[in-house]
C-alpha angles and dihedrals in degrees: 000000000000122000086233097067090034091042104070090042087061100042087056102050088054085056098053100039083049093054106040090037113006099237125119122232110245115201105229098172144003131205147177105215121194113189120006143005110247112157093136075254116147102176117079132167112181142174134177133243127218137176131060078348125052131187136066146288123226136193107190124182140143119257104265091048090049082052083055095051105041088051091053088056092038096050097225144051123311119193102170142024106261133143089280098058096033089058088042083061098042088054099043076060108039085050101047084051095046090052085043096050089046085063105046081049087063094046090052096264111125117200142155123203127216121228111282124242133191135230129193130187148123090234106040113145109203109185129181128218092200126035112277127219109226127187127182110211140161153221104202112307085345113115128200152137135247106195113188118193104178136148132182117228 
């Protein structure tokens, strides 16, 4: 995958963690992966991408660190995973890939994304039909996972 297409995803997310936290987000690994997401990760918010590009977006944590997260957009404390904190998640992700889709715009990329939905589950198999870009970051002690599967037509 191009850095200009991962780029502006992270970018974005930065924005967003800073200004609803103000921690910036720290890059601590980066991997290609081929055939399936197994970070040990159960907590999972998606949405899809269409356009000139096609593929999905794909903000992957355990649960603690999704408690973590939603508490940081919420402003307060989360202990659980209700409508209040799964929608916390889906719109940490549906604004880090408007801003991001904003950009590529600038940069002549045109792409739409669909609502993102969440999925949570001790056997999820999330497998992949192009290689994925997956990066663990964090806020803080917050650890997560931004997964980019994107290709241009």
């Amino acid at each position: 995958m191009k850095a200009m297409l991962l780029n502006p995803f992270l970018s974005s997310l930065d924005q967003v963690i800073q200004s609803f936290s103000g921690s910036s987000i720290k890059k601590q690994k980066v991997e290609v992966l081929t055939k399936s997401l197994n970070h040990g990760t159960n907590i999972h918010v998606f949405l899809g991408v269409t356009g000139d590009l096609y593929g999905n977006v794909l903000l992957s944590t355990d649960y603690q660190n999704g408690l973590q997260l939603a508490s940081m957009m919420v402003g307060g404390n989360v202990e659980n995973f209700d409508d209040l904190s799964v929608s916390a998640l889906q719109e940490l992700l549906n604004i880090t890939s408007g801003n991001a889709v904003t950009q590529l715009a600038d940069l002549g990329v045109k792409a739409d994304t669909s609502p993102p939905a969440f999925f949570s589950g001790m056997q999820l198999d999330v497998r992949v039909s192009f290689p994925l870009v997956s990066i663990l970051l964090s806020a803080g002690e917050t650890k997560f996972y931004l997964n980019l599967a994107l290709k241009s037509k």
